[in-house]
Structure formats: C-alpha cells, structure tokens
C-alpha positions as CSV (number, residue, x, y, z in Angstrom):
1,X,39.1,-2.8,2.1
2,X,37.4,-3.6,5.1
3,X,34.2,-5.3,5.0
4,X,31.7,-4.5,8.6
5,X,28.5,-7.1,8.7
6,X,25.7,-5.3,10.5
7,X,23.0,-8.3,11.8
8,X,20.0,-7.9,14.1
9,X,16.1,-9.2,14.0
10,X,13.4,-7.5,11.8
11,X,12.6,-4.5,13.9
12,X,16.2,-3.9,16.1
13,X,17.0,-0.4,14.5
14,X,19.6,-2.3,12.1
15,X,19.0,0.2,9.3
16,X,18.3,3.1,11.9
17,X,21.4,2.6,13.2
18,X,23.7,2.0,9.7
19,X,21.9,5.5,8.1
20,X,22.9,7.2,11.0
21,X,26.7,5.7,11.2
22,X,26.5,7.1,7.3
23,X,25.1,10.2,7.7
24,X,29.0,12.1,8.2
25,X,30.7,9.1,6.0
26,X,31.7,10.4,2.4
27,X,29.2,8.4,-0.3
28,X,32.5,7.4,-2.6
29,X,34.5,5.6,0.1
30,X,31.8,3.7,2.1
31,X,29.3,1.2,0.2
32,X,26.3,-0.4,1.6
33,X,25.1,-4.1,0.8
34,X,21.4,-4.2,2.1
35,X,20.8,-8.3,2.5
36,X,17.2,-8.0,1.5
37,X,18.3,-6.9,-2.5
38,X,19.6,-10.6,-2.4
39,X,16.1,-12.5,-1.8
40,X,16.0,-15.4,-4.2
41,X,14.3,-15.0,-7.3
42,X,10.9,-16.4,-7.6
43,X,10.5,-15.3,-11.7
44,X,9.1,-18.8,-11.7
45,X,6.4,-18.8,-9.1
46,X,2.9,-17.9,-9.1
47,X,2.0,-14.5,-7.3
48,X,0.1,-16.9,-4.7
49,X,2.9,-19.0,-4.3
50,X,5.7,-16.1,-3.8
51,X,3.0,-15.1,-0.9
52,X,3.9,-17.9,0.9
53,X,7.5,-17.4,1.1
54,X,8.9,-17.0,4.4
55,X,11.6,-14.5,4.3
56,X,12.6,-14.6,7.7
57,X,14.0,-18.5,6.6
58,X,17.7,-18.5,5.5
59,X,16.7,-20.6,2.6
60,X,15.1,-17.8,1.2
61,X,18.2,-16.2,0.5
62,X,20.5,-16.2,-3.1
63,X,23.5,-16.9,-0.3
64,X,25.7,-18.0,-3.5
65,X,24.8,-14.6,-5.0
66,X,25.4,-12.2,-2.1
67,X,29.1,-14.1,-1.4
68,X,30.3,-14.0,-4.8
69,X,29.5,-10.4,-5.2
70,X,30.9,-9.6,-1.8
71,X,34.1,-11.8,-2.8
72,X,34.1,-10.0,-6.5
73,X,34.4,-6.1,-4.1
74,X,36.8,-7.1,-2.1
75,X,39.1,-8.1,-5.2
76,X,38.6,-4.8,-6.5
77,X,35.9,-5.3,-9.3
78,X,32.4,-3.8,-9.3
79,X,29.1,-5.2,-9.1
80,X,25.2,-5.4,-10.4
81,X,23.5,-5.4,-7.1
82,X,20.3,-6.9,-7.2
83,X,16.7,-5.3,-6.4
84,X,14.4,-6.3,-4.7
85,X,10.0,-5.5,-4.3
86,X,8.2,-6.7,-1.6
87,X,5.1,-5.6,-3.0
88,X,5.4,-8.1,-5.8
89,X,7.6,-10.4,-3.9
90,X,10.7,-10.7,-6.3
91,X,13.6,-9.4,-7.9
92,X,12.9,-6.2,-9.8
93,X,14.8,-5.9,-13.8
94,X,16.8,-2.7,-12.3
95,X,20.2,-3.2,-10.8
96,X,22.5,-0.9,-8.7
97,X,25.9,-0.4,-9.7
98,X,28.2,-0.4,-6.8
99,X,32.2,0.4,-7.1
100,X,34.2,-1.5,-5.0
101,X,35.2,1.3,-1.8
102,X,37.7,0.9,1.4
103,X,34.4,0.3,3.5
104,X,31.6,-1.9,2.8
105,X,28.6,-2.6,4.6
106,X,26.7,-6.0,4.8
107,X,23.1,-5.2,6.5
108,X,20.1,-7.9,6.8
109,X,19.0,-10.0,9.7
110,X,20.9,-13.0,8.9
111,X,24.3,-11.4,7.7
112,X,26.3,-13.4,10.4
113,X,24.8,-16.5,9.7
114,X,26.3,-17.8,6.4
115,X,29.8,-19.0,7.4
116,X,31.3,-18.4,4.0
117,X,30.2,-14.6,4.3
118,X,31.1,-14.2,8.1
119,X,34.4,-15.2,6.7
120,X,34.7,-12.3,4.2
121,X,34.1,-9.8,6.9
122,X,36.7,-8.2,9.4
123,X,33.9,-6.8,11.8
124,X,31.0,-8.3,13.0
125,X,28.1,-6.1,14.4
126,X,24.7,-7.2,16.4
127,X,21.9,-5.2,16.6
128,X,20.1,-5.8,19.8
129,X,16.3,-4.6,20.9
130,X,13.4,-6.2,23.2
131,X,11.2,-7.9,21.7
132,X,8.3,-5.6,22.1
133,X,10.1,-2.6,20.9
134,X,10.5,-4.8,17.5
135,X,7.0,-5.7,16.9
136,X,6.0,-1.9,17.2
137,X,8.3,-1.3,14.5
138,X,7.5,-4.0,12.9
139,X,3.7,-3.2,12.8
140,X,4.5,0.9,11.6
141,X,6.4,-0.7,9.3
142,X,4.6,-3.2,7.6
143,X,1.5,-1.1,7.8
144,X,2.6,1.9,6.0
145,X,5.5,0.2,3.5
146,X,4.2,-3.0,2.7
147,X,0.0,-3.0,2.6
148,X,-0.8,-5.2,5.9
149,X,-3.1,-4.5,8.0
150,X,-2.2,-4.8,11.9
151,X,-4.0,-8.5,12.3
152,X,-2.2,-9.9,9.7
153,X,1.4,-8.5,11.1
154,X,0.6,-9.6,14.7
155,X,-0.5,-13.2,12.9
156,X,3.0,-13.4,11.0
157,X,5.1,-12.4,13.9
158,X,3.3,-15.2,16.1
159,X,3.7,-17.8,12.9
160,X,6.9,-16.6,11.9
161,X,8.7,-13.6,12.8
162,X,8.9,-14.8,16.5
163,X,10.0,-18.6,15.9
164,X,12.5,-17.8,12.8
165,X,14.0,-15.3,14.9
166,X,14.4,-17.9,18.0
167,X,15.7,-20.3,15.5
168,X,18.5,-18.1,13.2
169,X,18.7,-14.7,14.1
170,X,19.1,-14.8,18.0
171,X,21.9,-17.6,17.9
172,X,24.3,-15.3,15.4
173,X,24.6,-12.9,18.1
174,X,27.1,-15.2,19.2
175,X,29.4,-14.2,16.2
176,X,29.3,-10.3,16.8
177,X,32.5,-8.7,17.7
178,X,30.4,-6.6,19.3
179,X,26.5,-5.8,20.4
180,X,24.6,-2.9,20.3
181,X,21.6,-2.9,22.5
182,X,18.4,-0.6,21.8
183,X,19.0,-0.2,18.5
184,X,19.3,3.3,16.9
185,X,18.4,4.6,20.3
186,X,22.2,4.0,21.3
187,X,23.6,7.4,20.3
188,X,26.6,6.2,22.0
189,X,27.2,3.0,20.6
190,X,26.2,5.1,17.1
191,X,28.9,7.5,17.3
192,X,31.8,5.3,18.4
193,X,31.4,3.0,15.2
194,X,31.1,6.3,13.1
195,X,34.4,7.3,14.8
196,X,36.0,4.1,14.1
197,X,34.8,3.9,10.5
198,X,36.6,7.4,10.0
199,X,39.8,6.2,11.1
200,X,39.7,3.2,9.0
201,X,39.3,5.2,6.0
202,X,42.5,6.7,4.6
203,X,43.3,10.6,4.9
C-alpha cells in the first residue's frame, strides 16, 4: 500500500487537483480519505454553539479518529468513514465504506500537520496558490455550497481563514516532498503525479 497526503489552504485547488489525478485511476485500486469527513463531532452542542466552531483550527479535528482508521487500511482491514454536513455543522448518521486499496489518498488542509499521520504516509504533497486566487474560490464556494453571503466570507477570511492559515497550514509546506504551485491550474504538475500513481500500482 502506499499512502500519498495531499495538504494545501482552503481555496489552493487541493480537490481540483486530486479529482483530476483520479479521473484515469481505476475506482478499486485507489481510495480517497477527504480530511473534512473527520471534523469532530459536536452531537452534544447547540446549533448556535457548533456555529462558532472554527474549522480552520486543528483542534477541530477527530485526529485520533482519522489515524486509527488510516493505520486500520494500511493493515489490510476496511473502514466506516465518517460524514460530514456543513450545513448542520456535524457528523451525519451515514458512513462510507472504504476497502483497503494499494493507493490511498489523505486530502484536507491540515493533512501534513499531525506528526502521527505524516508518519503513515510515504508521499507528501503541498498544494500551493496566491492568496487572492484562494479567497475567489473561497467566496464561489461558500456562496453557492454553504449559504453565506459574500460579507460574511470576506469577514471570516479576515477573522480566520487568513490568521489560521498563517498559523498551521502555511508552516506544513515544509513537510511536502514536493509543491505544487497554482493549484489545479498545473496541468503539468497534474499529469506527472497521475503518471507516477500508475506506476505504483501493480500490472
């Protein structure tokens, strides 16, 4: 098995650029581990309280969770994936089965900075991207997926997007075998890990 972690700040082009590295893969031998399935769950808050959650913190993470299930893959066992709703802000009852395969990806903007999980993985991926290009994204995004109006994106990238990313995200980079810049712009960069992924899966 080998295990790839793909990290990068809200808005890089991480998930642009892992959909487009699995668009030629075959489904049954490549498995992707989104790191936003393992927010923690907040069963026991108050929809007010869950609001005020900042996910960009790595304490908002199940961390024990995510490693145990990556650790349970690798050993050749399968897993209940947790799901997760950020229109309500927790975990959701469904589950996704995943079977361990010889690749799996770990995607999310802090998936290089838990040392226990850097330690599972035998590639380590940075997506890169200006900060202005992010915001943009991050403003389409939020506007169409997640019910916020453009005031209250610009607000929570100036209270926390910005900061959080300055604090945890930006210092993992330092962990990445290697760095893609511009996101899922880099056609290039794209192709070459596609490549690569090919040839580490057996004939």
């Amino acid at each position: 098995m080998y295990i790839i972690g793909i990290a990068g700040g809200t808005g890089s082009g991480k998930t642009t650029v892992v959909k487009k590295i699995l668009e030629t893969l075959p489904t049954d031998r490549v498995a992707l581990i989104p790191q936003d399935s393992y927010y923690n769950d907040t069963t026991h808050l108050t929809p007010e309280e869950r609001k005020r959650i900042n996910f960009d913190h790595p304490d908002a993470f199940d961390w024990k969770l995510l490693t145990q299930q990556i650790q349970a893959l690798r050993q050749g066992k399968s897993i209940e994936q947790p799901t997760y709703s950020y229109l309500i802000s927790n975990r959701l009852p469904e589950t996704v089965h995943v079977e361990p395969c010889e690749v799996i990806i770990i995607e999310g903007i802090m998936a290089l900075w838990k040392k226990q999980l850097r330690d599972l993985m035998d590639l380590k991926l940075f997506v890169d991207a200006d900060p202005d290009e992010r915001l943009i994204r991050v403003i389409q995004r939020d506007t169409v997926e997640r019910g916020r109006t453009t005031q209250m994106v610009l607000d929570r990238y100036l209270d926390v997007l910005k900061p959080m990313h300055e604090e945890f995200i930006e210092p993992t980079k330092r962990y990445a075998d290697l760095i893609i810049p511009q996101g899922g712009n880099n056609q290039q960069a794209i192709e070459i890990m596609r490549t690569y992924i090919i040839h580490r899966i057996k004939p």
